[in-house]
N, C-alpha and C positions, 0 to 999 in steps of 0.2 A: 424732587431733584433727580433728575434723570445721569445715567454714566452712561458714559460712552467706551469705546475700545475694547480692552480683553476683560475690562469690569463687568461687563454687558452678559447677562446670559438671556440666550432665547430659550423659547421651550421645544423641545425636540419635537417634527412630527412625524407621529408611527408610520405615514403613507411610503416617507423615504426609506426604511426600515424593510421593507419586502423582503429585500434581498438576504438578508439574515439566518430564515432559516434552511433554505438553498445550500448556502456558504457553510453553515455546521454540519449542513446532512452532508455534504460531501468531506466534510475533513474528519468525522467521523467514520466516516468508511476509508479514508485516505490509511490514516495514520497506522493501523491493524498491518493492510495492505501492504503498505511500504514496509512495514518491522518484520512480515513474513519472508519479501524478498530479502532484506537485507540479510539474516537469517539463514534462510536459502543459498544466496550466496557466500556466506561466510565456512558452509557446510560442504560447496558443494561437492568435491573430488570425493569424497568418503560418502558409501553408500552404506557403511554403518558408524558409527563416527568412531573414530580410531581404530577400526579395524581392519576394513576392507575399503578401495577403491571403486567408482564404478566402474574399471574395467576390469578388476577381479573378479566382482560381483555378476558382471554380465553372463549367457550362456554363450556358447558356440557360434561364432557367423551364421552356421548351416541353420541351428533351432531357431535364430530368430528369421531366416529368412522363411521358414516353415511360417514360420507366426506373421511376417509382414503378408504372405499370398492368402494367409486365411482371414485375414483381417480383410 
């Protein structure tokens, strides 16, 4: 006796399946990624965390522009 409808199971086949481990390599690298910016952005005006800003922390216009022409 055979069913029909959502009774019915087929057997899966692995050729459709390729795409699988593509899709985990990438969301295993997603998910790191996204929690570092998020992260990142939850921190960012403090360049030590609750203590200093980064424009406190910054030096001089003048040293960095030393620094931007030797770069």
């Amino acid at each position: 006796m055979k069913t029909k409808g959502a009774l019915q199971m087929k057997a899966i086949s692995w050729d459709k399946l390729t795409w699988a481990p593509a899709v985990i390599g990438r969301v295993l690298i997603a998910v790191p990624v996204l929690g570092f910016i998020g992260l990142a952005c939850s921190i960012y005006p403090l360049g030590v965390i609750d203590r200093l800003t980064i424009w406190q922390a910054a030096s001089r216009t003048a040293a960095l522009t030393v620094i931007l022409i030797g770069v």
